[in-house]
Structures are given as structure tokens and as C-alpha cells.
C-alpha positions as CSV (number, residue, x, y, z in Angstrom):
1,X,29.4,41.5,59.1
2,X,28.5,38.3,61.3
3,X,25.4,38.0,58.9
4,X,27.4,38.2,55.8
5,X,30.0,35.5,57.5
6,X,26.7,33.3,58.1
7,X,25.7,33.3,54.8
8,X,29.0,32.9,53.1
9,X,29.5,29.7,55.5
10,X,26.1,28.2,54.5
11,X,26.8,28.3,50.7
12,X,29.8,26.4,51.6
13,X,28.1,24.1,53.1
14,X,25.6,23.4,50.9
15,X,28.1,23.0,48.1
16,X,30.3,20.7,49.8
17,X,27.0,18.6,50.4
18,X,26.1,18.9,46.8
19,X,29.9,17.8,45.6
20,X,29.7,15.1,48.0
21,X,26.3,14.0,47.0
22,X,27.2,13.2,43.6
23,X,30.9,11.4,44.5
24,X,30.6,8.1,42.6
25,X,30.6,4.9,44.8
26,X,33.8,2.8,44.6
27,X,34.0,0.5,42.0
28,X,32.2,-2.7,41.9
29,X,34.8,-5.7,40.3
30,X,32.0,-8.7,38.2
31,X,32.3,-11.6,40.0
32,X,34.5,-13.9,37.7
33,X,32.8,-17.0,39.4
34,X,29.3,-16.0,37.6
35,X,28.7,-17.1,34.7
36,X,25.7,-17.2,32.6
37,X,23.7,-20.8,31.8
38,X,26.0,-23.3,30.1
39,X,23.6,-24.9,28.2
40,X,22.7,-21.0,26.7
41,X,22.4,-21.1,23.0
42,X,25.7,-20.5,21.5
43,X,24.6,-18.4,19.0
44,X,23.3,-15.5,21.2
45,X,26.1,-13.5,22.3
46,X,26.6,-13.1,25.8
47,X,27.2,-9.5,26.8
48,X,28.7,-9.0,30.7
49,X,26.8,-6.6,32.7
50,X,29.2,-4.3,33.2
51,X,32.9,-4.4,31.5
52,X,35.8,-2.9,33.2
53,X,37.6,0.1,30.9
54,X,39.5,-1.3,28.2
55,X,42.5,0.7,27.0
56,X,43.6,1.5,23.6
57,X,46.0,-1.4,22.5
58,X,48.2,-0.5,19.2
59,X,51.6,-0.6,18.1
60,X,53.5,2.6,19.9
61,X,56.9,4.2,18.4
62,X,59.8,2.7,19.0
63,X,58.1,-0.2,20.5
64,X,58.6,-4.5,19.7
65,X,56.5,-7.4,20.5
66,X,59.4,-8.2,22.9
67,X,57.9,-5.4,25.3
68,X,54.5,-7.0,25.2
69,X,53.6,-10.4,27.7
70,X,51.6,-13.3,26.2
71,X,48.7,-13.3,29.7
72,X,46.3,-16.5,30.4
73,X,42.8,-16.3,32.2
74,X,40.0,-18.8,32.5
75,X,36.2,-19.3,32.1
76,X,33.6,-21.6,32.8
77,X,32.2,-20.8,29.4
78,X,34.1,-18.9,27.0
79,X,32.3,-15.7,27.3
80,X,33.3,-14.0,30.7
81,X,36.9,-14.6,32.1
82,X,38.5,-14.0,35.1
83,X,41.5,-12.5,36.5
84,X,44.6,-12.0,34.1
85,X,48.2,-13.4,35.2
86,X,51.2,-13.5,33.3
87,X,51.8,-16.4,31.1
88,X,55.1,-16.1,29.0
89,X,57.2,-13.1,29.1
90,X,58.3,-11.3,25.6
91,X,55.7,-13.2,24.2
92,X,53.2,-13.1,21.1
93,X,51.0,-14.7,18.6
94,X,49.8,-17.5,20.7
95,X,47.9,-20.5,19.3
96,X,46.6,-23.7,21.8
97,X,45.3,-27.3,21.2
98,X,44.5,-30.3,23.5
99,X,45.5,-33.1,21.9
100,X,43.2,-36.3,22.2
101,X,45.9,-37.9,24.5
102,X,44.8,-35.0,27.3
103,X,48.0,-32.7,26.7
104,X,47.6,-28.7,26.2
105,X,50.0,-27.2,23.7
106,X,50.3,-23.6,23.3
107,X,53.1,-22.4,20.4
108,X,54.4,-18.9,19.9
109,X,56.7,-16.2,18.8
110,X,59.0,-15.9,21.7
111,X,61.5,-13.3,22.3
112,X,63.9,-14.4,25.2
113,X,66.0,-11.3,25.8
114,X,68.9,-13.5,27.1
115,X,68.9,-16.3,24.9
116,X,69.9,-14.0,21.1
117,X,70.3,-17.9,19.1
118,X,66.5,-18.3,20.2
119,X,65.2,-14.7,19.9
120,X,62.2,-14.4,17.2
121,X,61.3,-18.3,16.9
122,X,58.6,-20.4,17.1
123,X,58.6,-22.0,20.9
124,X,56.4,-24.5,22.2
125,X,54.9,-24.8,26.6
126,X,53.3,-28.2,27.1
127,X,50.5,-28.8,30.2
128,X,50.0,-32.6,31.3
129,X,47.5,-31.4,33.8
130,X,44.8,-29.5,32.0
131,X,46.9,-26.3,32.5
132,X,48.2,-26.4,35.9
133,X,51.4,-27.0,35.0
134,X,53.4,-26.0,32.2
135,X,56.5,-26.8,30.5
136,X,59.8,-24.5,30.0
137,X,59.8,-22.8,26.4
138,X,61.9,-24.3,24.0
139,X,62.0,-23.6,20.3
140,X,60.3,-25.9,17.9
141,X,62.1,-27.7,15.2
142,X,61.3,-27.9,11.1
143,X,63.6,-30.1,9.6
144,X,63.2,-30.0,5.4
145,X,62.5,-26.8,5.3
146,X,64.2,-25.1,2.1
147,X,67.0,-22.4,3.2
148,X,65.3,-20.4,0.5
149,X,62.8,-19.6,2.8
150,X,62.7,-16.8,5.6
151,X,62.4,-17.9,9.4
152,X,58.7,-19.6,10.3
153,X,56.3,-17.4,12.0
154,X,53.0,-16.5,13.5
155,X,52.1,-20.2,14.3
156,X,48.5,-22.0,14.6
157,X,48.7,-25.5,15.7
158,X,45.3,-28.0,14.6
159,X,45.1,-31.8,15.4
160,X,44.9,-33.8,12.4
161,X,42.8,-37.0,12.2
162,X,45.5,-39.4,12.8
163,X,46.4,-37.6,16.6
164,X,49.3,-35.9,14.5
165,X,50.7,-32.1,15.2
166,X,50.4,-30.1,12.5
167,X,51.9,-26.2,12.8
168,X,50.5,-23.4,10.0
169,X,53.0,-20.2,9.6
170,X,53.8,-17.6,8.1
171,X,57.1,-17.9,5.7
172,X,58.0,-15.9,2.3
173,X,59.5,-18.5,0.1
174,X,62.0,-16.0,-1.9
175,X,63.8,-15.0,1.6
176,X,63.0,-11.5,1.2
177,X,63.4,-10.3,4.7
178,X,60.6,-7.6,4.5
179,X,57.0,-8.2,4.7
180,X,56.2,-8.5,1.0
181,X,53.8,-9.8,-1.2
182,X,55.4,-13.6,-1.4
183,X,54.8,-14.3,1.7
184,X,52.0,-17.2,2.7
185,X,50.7,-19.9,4.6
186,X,52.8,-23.0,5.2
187,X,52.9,-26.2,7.5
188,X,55.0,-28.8,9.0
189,X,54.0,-32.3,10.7
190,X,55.0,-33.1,14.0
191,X,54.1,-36.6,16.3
192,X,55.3,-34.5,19.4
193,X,54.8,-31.0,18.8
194,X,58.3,-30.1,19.4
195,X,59.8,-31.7,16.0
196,X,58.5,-31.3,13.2
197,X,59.1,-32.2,9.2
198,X,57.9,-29.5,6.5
199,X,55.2,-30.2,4.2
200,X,56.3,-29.3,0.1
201,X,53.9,-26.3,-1.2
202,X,51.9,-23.4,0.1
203,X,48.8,-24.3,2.0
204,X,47.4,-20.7,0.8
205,X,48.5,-17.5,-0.6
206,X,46.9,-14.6,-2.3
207,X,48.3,-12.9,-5.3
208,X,49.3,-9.6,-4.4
209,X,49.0,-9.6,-0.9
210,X,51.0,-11.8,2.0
211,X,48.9,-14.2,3.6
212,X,50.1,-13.9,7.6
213,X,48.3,-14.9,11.0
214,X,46.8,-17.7,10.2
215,X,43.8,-19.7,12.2
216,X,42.7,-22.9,11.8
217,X,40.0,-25.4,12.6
218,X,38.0,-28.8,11.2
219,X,34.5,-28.3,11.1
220,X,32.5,-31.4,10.8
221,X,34.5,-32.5,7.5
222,X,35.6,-29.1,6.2
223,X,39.1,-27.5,7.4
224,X,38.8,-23.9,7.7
225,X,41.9,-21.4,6.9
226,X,40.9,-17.6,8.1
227,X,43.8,-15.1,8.0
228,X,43.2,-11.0,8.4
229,X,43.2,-9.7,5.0
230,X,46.6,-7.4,5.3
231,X,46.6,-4.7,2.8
232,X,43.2,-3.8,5.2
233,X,42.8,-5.4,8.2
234,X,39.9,-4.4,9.6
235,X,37.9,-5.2,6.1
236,X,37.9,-8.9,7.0
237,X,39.6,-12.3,6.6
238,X,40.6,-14.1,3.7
239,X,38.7,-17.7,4.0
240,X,39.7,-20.9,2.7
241,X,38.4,-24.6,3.0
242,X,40.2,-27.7,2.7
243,X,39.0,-31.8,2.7
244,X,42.6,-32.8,4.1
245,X,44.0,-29.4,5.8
246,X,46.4,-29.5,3.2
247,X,45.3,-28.5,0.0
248,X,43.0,-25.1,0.1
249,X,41.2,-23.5,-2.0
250,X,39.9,-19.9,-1.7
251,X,36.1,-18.9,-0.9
252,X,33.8,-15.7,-0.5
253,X,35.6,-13.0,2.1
254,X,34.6,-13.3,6.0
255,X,33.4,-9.2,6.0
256,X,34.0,-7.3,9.2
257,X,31.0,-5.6,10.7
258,X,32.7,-2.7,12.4
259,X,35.9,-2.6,11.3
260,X,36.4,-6.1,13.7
261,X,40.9,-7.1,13.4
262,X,40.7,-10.8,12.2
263,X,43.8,-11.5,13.9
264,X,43.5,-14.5,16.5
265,X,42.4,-17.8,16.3
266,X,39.3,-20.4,16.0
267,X,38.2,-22.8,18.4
268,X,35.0,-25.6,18.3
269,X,32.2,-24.0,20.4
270,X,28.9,-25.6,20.4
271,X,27.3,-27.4,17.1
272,X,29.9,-24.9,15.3
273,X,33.0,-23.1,16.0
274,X,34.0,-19.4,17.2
275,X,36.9,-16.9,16.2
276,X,38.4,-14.9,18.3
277,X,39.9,-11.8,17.9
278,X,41.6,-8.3,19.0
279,X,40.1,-4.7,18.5
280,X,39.2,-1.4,19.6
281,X,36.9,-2.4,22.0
282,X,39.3,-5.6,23.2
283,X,38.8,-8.9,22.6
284,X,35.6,-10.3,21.0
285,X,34.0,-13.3,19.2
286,X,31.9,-14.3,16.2
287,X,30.1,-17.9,15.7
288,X,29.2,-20.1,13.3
289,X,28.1,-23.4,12.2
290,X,28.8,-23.7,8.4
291,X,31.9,-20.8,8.0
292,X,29.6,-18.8,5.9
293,X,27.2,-17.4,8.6
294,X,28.7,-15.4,11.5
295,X,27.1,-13.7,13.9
296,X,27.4,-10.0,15.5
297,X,30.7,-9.6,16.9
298,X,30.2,-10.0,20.9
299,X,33.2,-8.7,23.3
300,X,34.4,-9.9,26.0
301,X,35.2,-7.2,27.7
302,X,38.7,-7.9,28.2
303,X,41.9,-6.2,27.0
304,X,44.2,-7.5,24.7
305,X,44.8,-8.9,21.1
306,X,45.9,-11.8,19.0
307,X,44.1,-14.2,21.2
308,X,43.7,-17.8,21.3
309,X,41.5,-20.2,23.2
310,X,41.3,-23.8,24.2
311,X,38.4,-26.0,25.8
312,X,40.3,-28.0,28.7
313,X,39.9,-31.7,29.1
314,X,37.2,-30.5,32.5
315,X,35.5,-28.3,30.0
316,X,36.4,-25.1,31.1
317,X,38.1,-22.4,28.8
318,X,41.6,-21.2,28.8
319,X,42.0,-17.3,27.0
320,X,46.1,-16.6,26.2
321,X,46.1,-13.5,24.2
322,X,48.9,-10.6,23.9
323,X,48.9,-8.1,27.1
324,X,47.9,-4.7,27.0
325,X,51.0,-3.4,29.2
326,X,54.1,-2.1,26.9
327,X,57.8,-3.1,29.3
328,X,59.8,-0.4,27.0
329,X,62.7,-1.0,29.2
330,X,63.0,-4.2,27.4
331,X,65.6,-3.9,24.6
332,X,66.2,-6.1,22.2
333,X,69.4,-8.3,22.0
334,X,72.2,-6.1,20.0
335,X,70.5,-2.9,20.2
């Protein structure tokens, strides 16, 4: 009996060794203050060496981008960012600029749940101090606008030539109030990036499908107009090219690799310029120096979508992109 009682406690034993043996060690966080060579070809993707879990980011039943949080972190080098904090609450589809005068401006879609007369506009946070410091929302203004048209939305901001404002959105001219096929890319003017005064005429549409989301950027002397191509997404992006950021005209598809979301925003990055955008994997980015050439998707490694991202006035990089975490407490005004 003793014998069997030996034996049975020595399997034990050497079991719980063998389940201890192969515990995994805690979890090692990257250090966000590593960063890879700055002066690193742009071109070659930079891939951390370890990226922490991303969860699966999508629109859930039930839920409103008033339950999502618009969330800010920074980088030495636009590749690998650091610690996520909350930027606006019942936030989305950011877009940022620095102005030549040194001012950040990031414009949104903002959902206040206590303020209903501003719920679902375009708002505006200003930063006098390279992003210290930012402003209190408040709603942007498009005077001229026809009534015709439905409410602005999905915003990109670009600096024109001159140091002026200019805001891209989304708007259907016929005031249907669903998302249909009328539905393109306009733009207003604005000196302080609060105020602004429509421009007459669509800066793009497509026949057939609504043009929504837009990005925007001047590349050497050619203004680039990307927006996800909606009837399928994760094809591509439609891709158009202006002299004047005004007047478009259509050119060949941007194709998606792996079924890549073209939903975000572009940004000057080197001798070129990168797009950044959401997906399965999280966020990631493509390059290139003439809008025809792209490069391999690279992710960050970071969770998120719709993001947008601005090169400071220290040269650092400032990621605001739409947060992963649903609040489906949050209800919206009248409901």
C-alpha cells in the first residue's frame, strides 16, 4: 500500500514539474522609447519585433460611432508608437494638419451626448504647442453651403499653397438622407480652420457609387484624392489627381494587396508620402513617391481604424485613430 502511495505521489510530482516547466514567462511590453534608425529608407517597411494582440475591430449590433473614442499616441518615427490615451470622447473620422504658422489642427465627426444641436458635426481641437495642449471642441462653420445638401461629413483637412484651410467631405447634394449613390467629395475654404466658405461643384464623385472618406495630400505638384472604394472596400481606393486641389480628375485604382480597408488618411513621409489605414490586422501603412507605386502594406501593430497622422513642428509623429473599446452604455441623444 505504502509503495503504491509512493508511486502515485511521484507521478504527481513529476507532472506538476512538467506543467510548471512549460508556464509561459510574463509578458514582455516593446519599449516605446526604441525606435529603429531615422535616417532608415522610407521605403522598407519597418516591422516591430514583437506586436502586442490586436483585437478584431468591426461595427457590432446595435452599436454607433458615439460608443467608440477618437485615442492619440506618439512616435519618433511613424512606425512604432507608444502608449494609447484618450483623445476626444464619442469621437470619429479624424483628420490632422500643422499649418505653416506652427499650429496642429485635428477635425472630426463629434458626437457630444449632451450637446443634441451639435451631435453628428464636423468639430475642430487646435494645439499651439506642438500637441501639448489642445483646444475645447467646437463645431466648424460652412457658410454658402446649398440647403439642398445633406449635413458635411467625414472631414480631411490639406494646407493650400497660400497658408489657407481647406476641409474635403462627404455630402449628397440631392439631401437624400441615406447613404446613396449621389453622394461625393466636396470642400470649403477657411483662413482659421473654424469658419469656413463652400467651394461651387464636386471635387470628385463616381457614377454609381458614393464617394465617402476622403484623404488628401500635395505631392511635389500633384494633389492626391484617395477614398475606399465603397461598394467593396477592401478592393482598393478610388485615386484622383488635381494641379489646384480643386478640380480632379480620375486615374487607374490604388488595388489592395490583402484585402487592406483604405479608410484613413495620407501624410508626407520621406521623398514621398504614406497612407494610413484600418484593418484586420490593425492599423498599417503603404508608401510611395509618385501615387502609382505603393509598397507592401506594413502594420503597426496597433489597434484601431480610420487613422490619421501628423509630423509635429520637433519632428516627431502624432497617430489619432478611432479606439478599439465599444462604451455601449452610451446612448444616443433621443433614443
Amino acid at each position: 500500500m505504502r509503495k503504491f502511495l509512493f508511486c502515485i505521489l511521484a507521478l504527481f510530482c513529476v507532472a506538476s514539474s512538467s506543467f510548471a516547466q512549460f508556464n509561459p514567462p510574463p509578458h514582455q511590453q516593446n519599449d516605446p522609447h526604441r525606435y529603429p534608425d531615422p535616417n532608415r529608407n522610407p521605403r522598407q517597411p519597418y516591422r516591430p519585433p514583437t506586436s502586442p494582440p490586436i483585437s478584431p475591430r468591426g461595427p457590432q449590433q446595435g452599436s454607433g460611432p458615439w460608443q467608440r473614442d477618437l485615442v492619440i499616441r506618439s512616435s519618433a518615427d511613424g512606425n512604432q508608437f507608444g502608449e494609447e490615451r484618450v483623445f476626444i470622447e464619442a469621437g470619429g473620422v479624424p483628420s490632422a494638419i500643422r499649418h505653416p504658422d506652427g499650429r496642429l489642427l485635428v477635425t472630426f465627426q463629434w458626437f457630444p451626448l449632451d450637446r443634441a444641436d451639435q451631435f453628428d458635426k464636423v468639430a475642430v481641437v487646435i494645439s499651439n504647442d506642438d500637441g501639448l495642449t489642445w483646444s475645447a471642441p467646437v463645431p466648424i462653420v460652412i457658410e454658402g453651403m446649398p440647403f439642398s445638401y445633406t449635413r458635411a461629413f467625414d472631414p480631411t483637412l490639406a494646407v493650400t499653397d497660400d497658408g489657407g484651410i481647406r476641409v474635403y467631405f462627404s455630402s449628397d447634394p440631392s439631401g437624400k438622407r441615406t447613404m446613396s449613390p449621389n453622394i461625393g467629395t466636396h470642400s470649403a475654404l477657411s483662413r482659421d480652420g473654424i469658419h469656413y466658405q463652400f467651394e461651387t461643384g464636386a471635387r470628385m464623385t463616381v457614377p454609381g457609387d458614393r464617394v465617402i472618406d476622403p484623404a488628401v495630400w500635395k505631392l511635389k505638384d500633384t494633389w492626391h484624392l484617395t477614398a475606399p472604394i465603397s461598394t467593396t472596400p477592401l478592393s482598393g481606393a478610388y485615386h484622383a489627381v488635381s494641379a489646384d486641389g480643386l478640380h480632379f480628375q480620375r486615374v487607374a485604382d490604388i488595388l489592395s494587396v490583402n484585402r487592406e480597408n483604405w479608410t484613413g488618411n495620407l501624410v508626407g513621409y520621406g521623398r514621398g508620402m504614406r497612407f494610413y489605414g484600418g484593418g484586420r490586422d490593425g492599423i498599417w501603412w503603404s508608401y510611395t513617391e509618385d501615387g502609382r507605386t505603393w509598397t507592401r502594406p506594413a502594420t503597426t501593430g496597433i489597434a484601431g481604424g480610420d487613422p490619421t497622422v501628423v509630423q509635429t513642428g520637433a519632428g516627431d509623429y502624432i497617430i489619432i485613430s478611432v479606439g478599439d473599446e465599444i462604451h455601449s452604455d452610451r446612448k444616443r441623444p433621443g433614443a
